[in-house]
PyMOL commands that place a pseudoatom at each C-alpha (Angstrom):
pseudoatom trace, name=CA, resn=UNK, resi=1, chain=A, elem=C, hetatm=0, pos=[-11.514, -8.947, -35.641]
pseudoatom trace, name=CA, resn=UNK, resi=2, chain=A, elem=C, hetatm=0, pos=[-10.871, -11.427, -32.807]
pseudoatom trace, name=CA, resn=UNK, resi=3, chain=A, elem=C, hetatm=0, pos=[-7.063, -11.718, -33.820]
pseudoatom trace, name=CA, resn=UNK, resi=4, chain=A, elem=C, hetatm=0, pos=[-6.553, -8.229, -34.613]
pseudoatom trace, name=CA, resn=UNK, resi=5, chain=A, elem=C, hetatm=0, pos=[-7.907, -7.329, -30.846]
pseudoatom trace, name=CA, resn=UNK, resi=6, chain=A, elem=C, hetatm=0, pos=[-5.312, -10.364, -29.640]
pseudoatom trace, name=CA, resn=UNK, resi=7, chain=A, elem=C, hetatm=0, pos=[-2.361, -8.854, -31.582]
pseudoatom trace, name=CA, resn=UNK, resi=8, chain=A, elem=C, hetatm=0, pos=[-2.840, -5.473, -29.800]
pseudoatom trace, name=CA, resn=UNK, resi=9, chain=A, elem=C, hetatm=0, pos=[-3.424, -7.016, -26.411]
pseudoatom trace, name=CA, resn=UNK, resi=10, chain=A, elem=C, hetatm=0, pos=[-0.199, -8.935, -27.131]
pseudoatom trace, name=CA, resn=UNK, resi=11, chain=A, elem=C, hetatm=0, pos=[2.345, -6.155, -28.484]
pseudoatom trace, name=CA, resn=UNK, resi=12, chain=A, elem=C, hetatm=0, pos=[1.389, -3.682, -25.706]
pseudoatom trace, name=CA, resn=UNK, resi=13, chain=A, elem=C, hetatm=0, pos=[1.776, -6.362, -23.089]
pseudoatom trace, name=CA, resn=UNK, resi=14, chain=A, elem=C, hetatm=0, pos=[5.020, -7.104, -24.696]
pseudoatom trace, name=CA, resn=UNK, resi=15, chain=A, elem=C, hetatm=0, pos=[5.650, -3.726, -24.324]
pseudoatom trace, name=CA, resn=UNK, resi=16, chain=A, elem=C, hetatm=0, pos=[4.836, -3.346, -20.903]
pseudoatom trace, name=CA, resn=UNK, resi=17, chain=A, elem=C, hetatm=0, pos=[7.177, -5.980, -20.090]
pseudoatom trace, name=CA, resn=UNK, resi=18, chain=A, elem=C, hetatm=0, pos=[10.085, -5.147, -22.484]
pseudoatom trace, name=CA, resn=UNK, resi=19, chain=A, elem=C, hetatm=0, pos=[10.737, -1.670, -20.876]
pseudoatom trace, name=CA, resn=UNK, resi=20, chain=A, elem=C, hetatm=0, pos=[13.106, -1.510, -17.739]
pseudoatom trace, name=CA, resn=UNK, resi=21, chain=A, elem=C, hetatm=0, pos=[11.105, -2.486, -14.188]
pseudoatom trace, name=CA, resn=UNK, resi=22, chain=A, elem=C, hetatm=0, pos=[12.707, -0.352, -11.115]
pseudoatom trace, name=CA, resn=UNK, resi=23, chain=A, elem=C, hetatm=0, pos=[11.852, -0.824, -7.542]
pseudoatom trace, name=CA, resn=UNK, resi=24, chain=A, elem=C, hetatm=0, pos=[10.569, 2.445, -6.486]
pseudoatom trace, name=CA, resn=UNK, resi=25, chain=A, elem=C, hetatm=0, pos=[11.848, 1.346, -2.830]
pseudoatom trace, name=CA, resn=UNK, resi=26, chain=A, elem=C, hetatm=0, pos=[15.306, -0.607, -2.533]
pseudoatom trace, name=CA, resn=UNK, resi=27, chain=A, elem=C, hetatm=0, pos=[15.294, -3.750, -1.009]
pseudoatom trace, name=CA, resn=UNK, resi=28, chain=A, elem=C, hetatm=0, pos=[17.932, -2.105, 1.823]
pseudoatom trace, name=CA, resn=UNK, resi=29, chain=A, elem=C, hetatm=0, pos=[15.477, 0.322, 2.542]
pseudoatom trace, name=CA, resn=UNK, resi=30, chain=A, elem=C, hetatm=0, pos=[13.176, -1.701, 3.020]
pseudoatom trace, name=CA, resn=UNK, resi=31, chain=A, elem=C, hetatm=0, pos=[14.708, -4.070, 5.307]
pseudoatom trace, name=CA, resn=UNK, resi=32, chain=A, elem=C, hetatm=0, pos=[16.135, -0.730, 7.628]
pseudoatom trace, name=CA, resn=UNK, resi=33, chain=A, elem=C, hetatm=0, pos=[12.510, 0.512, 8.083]
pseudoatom trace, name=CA, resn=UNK, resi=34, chain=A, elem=C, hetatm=0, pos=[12.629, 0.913, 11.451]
pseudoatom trace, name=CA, resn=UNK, resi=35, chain=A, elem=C, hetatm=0, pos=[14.723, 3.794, 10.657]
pseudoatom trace, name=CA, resn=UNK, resi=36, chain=A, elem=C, hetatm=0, pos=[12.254, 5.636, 9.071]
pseudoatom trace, name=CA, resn=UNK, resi=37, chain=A, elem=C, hetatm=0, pos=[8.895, 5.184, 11.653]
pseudoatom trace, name=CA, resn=UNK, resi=38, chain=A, elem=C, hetatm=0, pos=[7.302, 8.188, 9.626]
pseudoatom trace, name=CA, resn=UNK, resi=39, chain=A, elem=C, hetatm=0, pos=[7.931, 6.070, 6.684]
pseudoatom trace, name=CA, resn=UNK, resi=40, chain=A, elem=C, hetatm=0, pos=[5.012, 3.262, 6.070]
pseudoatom trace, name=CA, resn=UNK, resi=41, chain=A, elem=C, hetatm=0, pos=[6.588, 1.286, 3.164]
pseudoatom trace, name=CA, resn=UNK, resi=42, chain=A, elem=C, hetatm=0, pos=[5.052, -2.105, 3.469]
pseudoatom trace, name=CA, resn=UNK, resi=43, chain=A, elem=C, hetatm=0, pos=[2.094, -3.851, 4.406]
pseudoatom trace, name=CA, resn=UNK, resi=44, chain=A, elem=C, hetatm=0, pos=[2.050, -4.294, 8.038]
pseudoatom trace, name=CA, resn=UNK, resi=45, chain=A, elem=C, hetatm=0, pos=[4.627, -1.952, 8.111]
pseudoatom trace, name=CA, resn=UNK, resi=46, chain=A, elem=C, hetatm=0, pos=[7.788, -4.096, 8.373]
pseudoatom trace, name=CA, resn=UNK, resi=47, chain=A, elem=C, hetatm=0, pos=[8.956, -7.320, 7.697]
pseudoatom trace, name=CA, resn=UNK, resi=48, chain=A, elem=C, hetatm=0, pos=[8.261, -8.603, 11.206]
pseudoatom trace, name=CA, resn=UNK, resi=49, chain=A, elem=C, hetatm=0, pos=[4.714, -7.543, 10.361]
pseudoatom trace, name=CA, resn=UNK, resi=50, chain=A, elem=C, hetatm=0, pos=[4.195, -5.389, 13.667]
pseudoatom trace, name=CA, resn=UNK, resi=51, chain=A, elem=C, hetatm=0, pos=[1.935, -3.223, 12.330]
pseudoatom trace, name=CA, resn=UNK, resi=52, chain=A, elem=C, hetatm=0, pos=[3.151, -0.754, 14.908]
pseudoatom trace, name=CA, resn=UNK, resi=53, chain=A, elem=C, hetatm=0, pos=[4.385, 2.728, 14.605]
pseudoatom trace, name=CA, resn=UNK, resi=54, chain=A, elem=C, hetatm=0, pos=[6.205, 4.590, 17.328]
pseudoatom trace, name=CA, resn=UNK, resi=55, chain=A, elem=C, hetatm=0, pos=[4.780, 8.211, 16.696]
pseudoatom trace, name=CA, resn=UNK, resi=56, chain=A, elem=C, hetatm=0, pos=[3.507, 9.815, 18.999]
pseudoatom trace, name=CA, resn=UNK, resi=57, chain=A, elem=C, hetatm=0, pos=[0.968, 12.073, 16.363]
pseudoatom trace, name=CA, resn=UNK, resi=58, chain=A, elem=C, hetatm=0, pos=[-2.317, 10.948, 17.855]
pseudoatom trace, name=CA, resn=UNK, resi=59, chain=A, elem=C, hetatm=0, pos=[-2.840, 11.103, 21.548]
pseudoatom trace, name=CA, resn=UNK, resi=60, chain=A, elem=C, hetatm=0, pos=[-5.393, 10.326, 24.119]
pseudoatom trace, name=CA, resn=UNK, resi=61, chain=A, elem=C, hetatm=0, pos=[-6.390, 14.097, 23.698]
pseudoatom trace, name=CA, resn=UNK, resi=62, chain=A, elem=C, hetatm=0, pos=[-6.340, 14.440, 20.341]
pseudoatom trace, name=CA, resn=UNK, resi=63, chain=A, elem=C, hetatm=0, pos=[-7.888, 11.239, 18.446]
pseudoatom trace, name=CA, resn=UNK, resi=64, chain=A, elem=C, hetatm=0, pos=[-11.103, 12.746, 18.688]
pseudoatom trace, name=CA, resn=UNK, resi=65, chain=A, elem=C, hetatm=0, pos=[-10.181, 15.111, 15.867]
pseudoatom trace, name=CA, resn=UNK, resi=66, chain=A, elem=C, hetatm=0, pos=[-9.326, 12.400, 13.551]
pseudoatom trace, name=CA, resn=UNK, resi=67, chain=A, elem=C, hetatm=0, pos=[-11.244, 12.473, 10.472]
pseudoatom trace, name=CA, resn=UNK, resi=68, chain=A, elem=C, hetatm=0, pos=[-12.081, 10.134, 7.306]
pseudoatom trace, name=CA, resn=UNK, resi=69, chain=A, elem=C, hetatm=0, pos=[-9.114, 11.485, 4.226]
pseudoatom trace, name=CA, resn=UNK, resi=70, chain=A, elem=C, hetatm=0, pos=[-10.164, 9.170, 1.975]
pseudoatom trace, name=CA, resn=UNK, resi=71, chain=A, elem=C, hetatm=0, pos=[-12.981, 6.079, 1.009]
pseudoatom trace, name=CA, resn=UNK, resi=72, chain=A, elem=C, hetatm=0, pos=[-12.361, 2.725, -1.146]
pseudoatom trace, name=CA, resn=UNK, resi=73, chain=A, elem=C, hetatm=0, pos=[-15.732, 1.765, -2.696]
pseudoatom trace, name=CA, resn=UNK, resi=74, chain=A, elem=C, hetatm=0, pos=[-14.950, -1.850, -3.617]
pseudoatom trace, name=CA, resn=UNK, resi=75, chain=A, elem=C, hetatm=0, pos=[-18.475, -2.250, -5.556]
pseudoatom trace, name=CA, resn=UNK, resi=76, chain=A, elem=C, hetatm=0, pos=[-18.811, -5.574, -3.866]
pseudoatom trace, name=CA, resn=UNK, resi=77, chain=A, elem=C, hetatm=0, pos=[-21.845, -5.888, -1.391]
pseudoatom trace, name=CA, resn=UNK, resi=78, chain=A, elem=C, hetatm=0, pos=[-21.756, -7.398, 1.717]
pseudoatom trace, name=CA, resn=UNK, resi=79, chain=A, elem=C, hetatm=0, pos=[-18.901, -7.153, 4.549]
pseudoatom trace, name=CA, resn=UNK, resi=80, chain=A, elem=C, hetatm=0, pos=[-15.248, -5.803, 3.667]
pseudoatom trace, name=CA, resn=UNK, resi=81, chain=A, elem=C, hetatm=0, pos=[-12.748, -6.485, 6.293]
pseudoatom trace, name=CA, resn=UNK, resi=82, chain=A, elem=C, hetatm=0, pos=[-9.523, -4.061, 7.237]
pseudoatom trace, name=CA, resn=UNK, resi=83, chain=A, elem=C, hetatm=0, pos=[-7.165, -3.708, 10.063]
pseudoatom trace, name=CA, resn=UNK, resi=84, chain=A, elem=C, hetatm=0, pos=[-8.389, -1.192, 13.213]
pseudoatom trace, name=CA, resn=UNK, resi=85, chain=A, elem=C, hetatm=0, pos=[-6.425, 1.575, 14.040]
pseudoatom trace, name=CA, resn=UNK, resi=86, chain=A, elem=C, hetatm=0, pos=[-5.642, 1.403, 17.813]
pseudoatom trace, name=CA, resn=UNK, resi=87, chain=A, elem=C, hetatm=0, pos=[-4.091, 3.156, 20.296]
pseudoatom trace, name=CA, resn=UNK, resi=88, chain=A, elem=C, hetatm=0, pos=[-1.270, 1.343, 23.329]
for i in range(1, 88): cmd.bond("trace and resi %d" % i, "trace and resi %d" % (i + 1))
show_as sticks, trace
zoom trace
């Protein structure tokens, strides 16, 4: 049973990595980024790692209508750490 389970676990893996892989982002986009601000396509944003976006979406006036679009539950107790959302 054991090596019937690892034969399946091995052909589909080989399958997985048999079939063509594609960047869904090119590397040139990717290194342009500032030329898309309304555009997050990395972690931290861009290579420099700014983790700044020039919009001008939310306001002084209007971050008080911000609301929560979506939750992670990571099913791990105890603190979870993420980056704030701030305003300049």
């Amino acid at each position: 049973m054991m090596k019937r389970n690892m034969l399946w676990l091995s052909l589909g893996l080989a399958g997985l990595c048999s079939g063509s892989v594609s960047a869904q982002v090119s590397f040139e986009r990717l290194r342009k980024t500032i030329q898309e601000p309304h555009n997050w396509l990395m972690y931290s944003g861009d290579y420099a790692a700014r983790r700044y976006s020039t919009l001008e979406q939310i306001k002084r006036d209007n971050v008080h209508r911000l609301a929560v679009q979506w939750v992670f539950q990571t099913g791990t107790p105890g603190p979870f750490e993420c980056t704030p959302l701030l305003q300049r």
